[in-house]
Every structure is written in C-alpha cells, then in structure tokens.
N, C-alpha and C positions, 0 to 999 in steps of 0.2 A: 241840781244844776245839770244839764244835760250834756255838756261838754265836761265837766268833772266825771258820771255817770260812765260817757265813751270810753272815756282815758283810764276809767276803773274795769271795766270790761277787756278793754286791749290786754292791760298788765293780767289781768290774769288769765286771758286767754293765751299769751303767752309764756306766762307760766305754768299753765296747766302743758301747752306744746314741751316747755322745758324736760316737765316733768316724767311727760311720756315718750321725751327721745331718751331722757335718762331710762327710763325703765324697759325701754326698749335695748337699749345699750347694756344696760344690765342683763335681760336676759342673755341678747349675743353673744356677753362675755362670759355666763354661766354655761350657757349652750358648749360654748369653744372649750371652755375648761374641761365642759361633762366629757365631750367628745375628745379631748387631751388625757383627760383619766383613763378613759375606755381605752387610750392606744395605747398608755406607758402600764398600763394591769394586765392587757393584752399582750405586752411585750416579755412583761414581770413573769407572767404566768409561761409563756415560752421560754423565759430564758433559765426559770426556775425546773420547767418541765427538762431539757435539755440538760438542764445541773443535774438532776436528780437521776438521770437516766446514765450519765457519765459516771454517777457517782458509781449505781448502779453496776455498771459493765465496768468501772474500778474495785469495786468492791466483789463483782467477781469474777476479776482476774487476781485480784491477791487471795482470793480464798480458794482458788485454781489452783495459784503459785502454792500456796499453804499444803494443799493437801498432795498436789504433785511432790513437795519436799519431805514431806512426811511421807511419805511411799517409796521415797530413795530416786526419783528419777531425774537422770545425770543433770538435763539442761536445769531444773529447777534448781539443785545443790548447787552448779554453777551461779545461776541467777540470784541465788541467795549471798551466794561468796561476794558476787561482784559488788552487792548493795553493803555489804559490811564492810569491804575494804573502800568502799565508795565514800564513805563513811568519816574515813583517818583524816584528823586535823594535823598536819603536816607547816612547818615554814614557808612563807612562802619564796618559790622558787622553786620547789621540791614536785617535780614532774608529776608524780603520780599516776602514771600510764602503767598498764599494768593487763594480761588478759589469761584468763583460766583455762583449765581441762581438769577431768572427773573421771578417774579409772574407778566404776563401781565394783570390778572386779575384787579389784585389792582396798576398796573405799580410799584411793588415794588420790589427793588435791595438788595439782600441779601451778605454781604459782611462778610467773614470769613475768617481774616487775621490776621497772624503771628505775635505775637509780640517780640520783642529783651528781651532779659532774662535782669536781674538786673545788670548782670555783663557790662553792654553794658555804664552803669555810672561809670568812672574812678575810680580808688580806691585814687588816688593822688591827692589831692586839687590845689597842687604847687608846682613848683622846684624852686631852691636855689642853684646857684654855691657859695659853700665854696674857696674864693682862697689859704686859707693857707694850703688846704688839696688836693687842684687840684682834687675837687669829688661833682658832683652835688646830693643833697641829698633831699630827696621828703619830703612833709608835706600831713598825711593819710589826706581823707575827715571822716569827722564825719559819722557816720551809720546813724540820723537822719537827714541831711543835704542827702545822698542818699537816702534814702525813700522816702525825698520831689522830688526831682529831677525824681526817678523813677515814681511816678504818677504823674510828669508833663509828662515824656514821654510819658505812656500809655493814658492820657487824649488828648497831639496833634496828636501822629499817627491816633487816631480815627475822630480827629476832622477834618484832612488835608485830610484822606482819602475820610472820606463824602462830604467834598469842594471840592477835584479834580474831583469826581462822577459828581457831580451837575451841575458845571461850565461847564464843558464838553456838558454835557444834551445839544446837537443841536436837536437832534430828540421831545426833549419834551416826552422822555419815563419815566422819572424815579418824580413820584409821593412822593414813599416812600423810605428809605433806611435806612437799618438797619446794623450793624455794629457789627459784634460777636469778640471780639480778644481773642487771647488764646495764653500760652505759650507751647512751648514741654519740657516736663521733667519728673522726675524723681520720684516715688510715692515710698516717703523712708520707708512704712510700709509694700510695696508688691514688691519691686525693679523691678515694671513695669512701662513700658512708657506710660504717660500720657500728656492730653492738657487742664489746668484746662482754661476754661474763665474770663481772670481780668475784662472784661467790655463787657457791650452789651448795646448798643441803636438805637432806632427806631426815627426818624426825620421825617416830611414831607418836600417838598423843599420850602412851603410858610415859613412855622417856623425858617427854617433854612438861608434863605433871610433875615431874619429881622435883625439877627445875623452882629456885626460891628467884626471879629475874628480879626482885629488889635488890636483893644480896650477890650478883651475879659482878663476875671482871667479863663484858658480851665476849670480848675475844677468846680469852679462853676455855668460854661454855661452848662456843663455836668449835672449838679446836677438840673440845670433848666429844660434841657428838660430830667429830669425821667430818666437818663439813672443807670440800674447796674452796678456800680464799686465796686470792690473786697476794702473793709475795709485795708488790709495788702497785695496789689499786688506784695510786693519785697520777702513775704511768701508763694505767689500762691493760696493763698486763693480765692475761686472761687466763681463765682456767674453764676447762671441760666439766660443762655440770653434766650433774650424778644423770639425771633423765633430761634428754632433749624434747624441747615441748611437742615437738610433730610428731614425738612416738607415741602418745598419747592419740588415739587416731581414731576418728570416727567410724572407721570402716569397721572394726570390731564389734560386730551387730548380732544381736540376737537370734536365733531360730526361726522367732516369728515373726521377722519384717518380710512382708510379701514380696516387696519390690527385690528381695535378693535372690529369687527366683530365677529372675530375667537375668543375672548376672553371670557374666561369663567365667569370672574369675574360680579358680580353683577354692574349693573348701578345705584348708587344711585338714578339720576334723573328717574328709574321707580318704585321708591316707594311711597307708597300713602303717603301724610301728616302724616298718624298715624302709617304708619311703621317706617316712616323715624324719626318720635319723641321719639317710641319705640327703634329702630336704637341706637339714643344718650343718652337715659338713660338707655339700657343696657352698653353704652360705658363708662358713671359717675360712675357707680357701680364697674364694673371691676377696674376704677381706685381709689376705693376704697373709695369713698362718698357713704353716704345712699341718694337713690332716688325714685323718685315717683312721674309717670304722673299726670297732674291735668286734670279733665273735659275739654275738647274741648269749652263746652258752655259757664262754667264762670271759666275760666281760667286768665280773667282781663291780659291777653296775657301771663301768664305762659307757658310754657310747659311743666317744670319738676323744682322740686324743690330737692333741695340737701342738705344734711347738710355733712359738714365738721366734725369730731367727734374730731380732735385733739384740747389738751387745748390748750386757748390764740390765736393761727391763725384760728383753727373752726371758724363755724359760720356757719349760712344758706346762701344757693346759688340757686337765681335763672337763669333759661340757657332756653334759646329761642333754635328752631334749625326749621332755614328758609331751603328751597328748593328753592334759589335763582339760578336764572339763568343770572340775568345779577348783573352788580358791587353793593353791599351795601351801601346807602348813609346815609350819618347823622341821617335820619329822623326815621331809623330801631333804630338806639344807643341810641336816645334820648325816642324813645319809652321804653326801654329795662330801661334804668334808672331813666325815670319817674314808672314801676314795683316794681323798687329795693326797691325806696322811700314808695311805699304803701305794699309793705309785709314784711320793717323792715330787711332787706335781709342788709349783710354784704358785698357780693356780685354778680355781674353777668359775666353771660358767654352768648353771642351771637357765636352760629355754623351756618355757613354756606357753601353750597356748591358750592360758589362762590366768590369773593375778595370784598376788601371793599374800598374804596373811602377813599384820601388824608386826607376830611373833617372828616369823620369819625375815623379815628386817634386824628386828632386833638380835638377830643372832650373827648376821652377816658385816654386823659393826665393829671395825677393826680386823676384817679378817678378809684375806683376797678370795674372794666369791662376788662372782655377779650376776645378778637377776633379770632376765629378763621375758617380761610377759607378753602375753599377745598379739598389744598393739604397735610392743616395741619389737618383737618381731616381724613384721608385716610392715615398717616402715623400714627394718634393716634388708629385708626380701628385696624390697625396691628399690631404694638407693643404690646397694652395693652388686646384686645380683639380676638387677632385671627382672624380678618376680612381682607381678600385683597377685595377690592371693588376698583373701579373706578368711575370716572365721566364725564359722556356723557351728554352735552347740546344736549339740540333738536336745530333743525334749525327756529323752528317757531312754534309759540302757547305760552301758559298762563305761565310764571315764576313758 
C-alpha cells in the first residue's frame, strides 16, 4: 500500500534524522569533554609543575637552613630555636611571644619570652551542682593559693623553655642560655605600657644535664642555679635580668663583612691596651662609679678600680678589660677573683671584647663577678657613654 509505504519512509527517515542529531550531539559532547580534559590536565600539569617547583625551592631552603645550622651560623641557630619553641603546646591563653639572639661567641642563647599574666590561674577552685536549686555554683581560690600557683607557673615556663632549647641542641651550638620572662602590662602611676621582667636566668647545658626536672621543687632548682625571680610576680614586681636582650647586638661582626669597611665607627680591636682600659673606665664613670686606672706595672692585674658610693650595696670594684679575640676561658675568671681576694674588693667586673666560655659561667655562679662581652659592651658604650664603636677581629696575629 502506498500510503502505509510513505508513512514507513517518513518514520524512518525521521529516525534515522533522530539518530544523526543524537550522534552528532554525541560527538559535541565528547568533543566538549576532550577539550574539558585537555584544560583541567593542562591546569593539573601546572599546578603540579608549580607544586613541585615550590617543593623544590622548599626543600632547598631547609637543606640551606640545615646545613647553615650545622656550620654554626647565628641567623640559622636562631631560626632553628624559634621553630622548636614555635613548637610548645602550651594552655590556652598562654601568650607565647617570645624572640631570640645567638652570641656565637660564647654559643650563648638569649631567650626573651612572654609570660601569661596572673589571670591565666582560674579564679574558681571548684564547682558544685546544687540539685535543689538546678544551679552549679563555684568555690573562689584563695589569693594565697594563686600566688603559689602563679610562681609555679613563671618558674616551669622558664624551666621547659630552657629543656626544649637544650634537648633539641643536635648541632651542639648552644653552651649557654639565658631566659628573660616578662609580662605586658599596665604602669598604674603613668598609664603606659610596660614589660616588667618576673625572672631571668642564665644556665650552662652541663648544669642544666645534671638537673632530674621530674624530681625537681622548679622554685628551688631556680633558686639553685642564681636565677632573678620577682619576690611578688602576681604584683609585676620586676627584677633586672642577668643579660639585657639589646646587648646581644648585631653589630659585633666579623673581620670579613666588607660592608664594615665603609664604617665610620671606631674598631675597638685598634686600640692599644691603654686606650682600650682608658676606653672602660671612662665607660665606669659615666655609669656613675668613681674610677681610676692603676699602673700597668703593678697593677697585681688591676686595671681600674671603682667604688660604688651607694650605702649598703657600695663597695669597691675591681674590672679587668681584656682585648680578647678569641673566647674567655675559666682561667681569665679565676684570675680576676683570685684580684678581688687581695684588694678586699667586694666586687668584679671582667669586660671583654669577645664571649666567654660555658666554664666560665660556671665558675662565676654564686660569686660577685660579672661578665661582660662584646656585644654587651658596645651596647653599654652607647647607651651610657655616647660611644657607637664596633668590633672587628683581625684574621690573624696576637689576641
């Protein structure tokens, strides 16, 4: 039948149209996909290129860092310190600010960190659900029960900070370490911001090895090795730590930084013995001791003799000041207080223009003597005297 014939024709010429928009539609949307593959492989491949290249320049700057630490150099030991104290899982509320210096001279770590104000000790001893009142109701802590607790805190954060320093020590840089804490707050008689320091102590790492800190009372491991703690630390009553972080000072640079060429400032290392003694006891005077050089000839190793004029902490002081170029050992300290002993001297001051040796801490503990090298020099020049000086080692020749 020719009319059934038509009608079998249309349908499938229609469906054959069907079939070729579908496969036309099919390829479009292969096509679209291929070219959706090509951009997200293309992107893949960049953004893997870019990972790999970051890793890359990550992976060598820690094997920079690595090997700069292994070599002893200062910014790297710093940079290593900061990642390990970066490190301490702490309460929270517990500040954790905190920033470094590195006397490679004396391989000694200067640590001047944040500590958590009073409030950081609950005010609530204990809770108590009341059931007849459906109301949990708190029991204060005593004020003297907080004071104790507060200087157990400020005696562990110093004690765990110095242990996580130490422990870490793979490189065998860190000799010495000293530990400044300080609060931020509030100076209620000038309503300006201040950081009074509750504690400051200096350790070596043999001293600090003997040390069982499981079996430890912290206060009076603290109280053992010399360290300042503030009397009333939940009052911010402050104490003078042992090294102030700015005397840790960059300027004490080595011979072969070229840029210090161009510097105008005086090089301590060219002044003769008798300038450089003249040097430190116009520097005792300005800080406001009466002084005066002794003969070179029989000076029985004097170099200047100082009195203290205040009542009760006066007294006479005697002060060496070496022109040291390499590190000071024991045997300089023990000179200096076998001195003290024959001129009746209450106490001394060893300056030098270079760091001092583990041993030599350790000798100086419990005994009025104080050290000072360098950098701590060259900040006291400045502050108190007007003096910007530097200090350039020579590469070779006589101390």
């Amino acid at each position: 039948m020719p009319g059934a014939k038509g009608k079998h024709e249309r349908a499938l010429g229609e469906a054959e149209a069907k079939y070729q928009a579908a496969v036309n539609e099919h390829h479009t949307a292969a096509a679209n996909r291929r070219t959706r593959l090509d951009r997200l492989r293309a992107e893949y491949d960049r953004d893997r290129e870019a990972f790999l290249l970051k890793l890359q320049q990550r992976n060598g700057e820690v094997d920079a860092l690595e090997a700069a630490y292994r070599a002893g150099d200062g910014e790297a030991i710093v940079a290593y310190n900061t990642m390990v104290l970066e490190r301490s899982d702490y309460p929270e509320g517990f500040p954790q600010e905190f920033r470094l210096a590195y006397a490679p001279e004396s391989k000694e770590l200067v640590v001047e960190y944040e500590l958590p104000g009073v409030d950081a000790i609950p005010a609530a001893a204990e809770y108590k659900y009341v059931k007849a009142r459906d109301a949990i109701d708190s029991k204060p802590r005593k004020q003297a029960e907080i004071k104790e607790l507060y200087q157990d805190v400020v005696a562990a954060v110093a004690l765990r900070t110095i242990h996580e320093v130490f422990e870490a020590d793979e490189g065998n840089h860190l000799a010495v370490v000293t530990f400044n804490g300080f609060v931020q707050t509030v100076d209620p008689t000038t309503g300006r911001d201040v950081r009074p320091h509750l504690i400051s102590v200096r350790v070596t790492s043999e001293r600090f090895d003997e040390l069982n800190l499981s079996r430890i009372d912290t206060r009076a491991c603290l109280r053992n090795l010399g360290a300042q703690v503030s009397p009333r630390p939940e009052e911010q009553q402050p104490v003078k730590p042992i090294v102030e972080f700015n005397m840790v000072d960059k300027r004490f640079i080595e011979g072969s930084d070229v840029i210090s060429e161009l510097d105008a400032r005086p090089n301590l290392m060219d002044l003769t013995p008798f300038e450089f003694e003249n040097l430190v006891c116009n520097l005792f005077s300005k800080m406001g001791l009466e002084t005066r050089r002794t003969q070179s000839s029989r000076d029985g190793g004097v170099d200047v003799v100082a009195f203290d004029t205040r009542p009760i902490l006066g007294g006479k002081v005697v002060i060496q000041a070496k022109r040291y170029r390499h590190t000071v050992w024991v045997s300089a300290v023990r000179n200096l207080y076998g001195t003290m002993m024959n001129e009746g001297a209450n106490k001394g001051i060893l300056v030098s223009t270079s760091g001092y040796g583990s041993d030599a801490f350790n000798f100086v503990k419990d005994k009025p003597i104080e050290l000072i090298d360098g950098g701590s020099l060259i900040y006291l020049l400045e502050n108190h005297a007007g003096v910007c000086a530097r200090i350039i080692m020579p590469e070779e020749g006589p101390s």
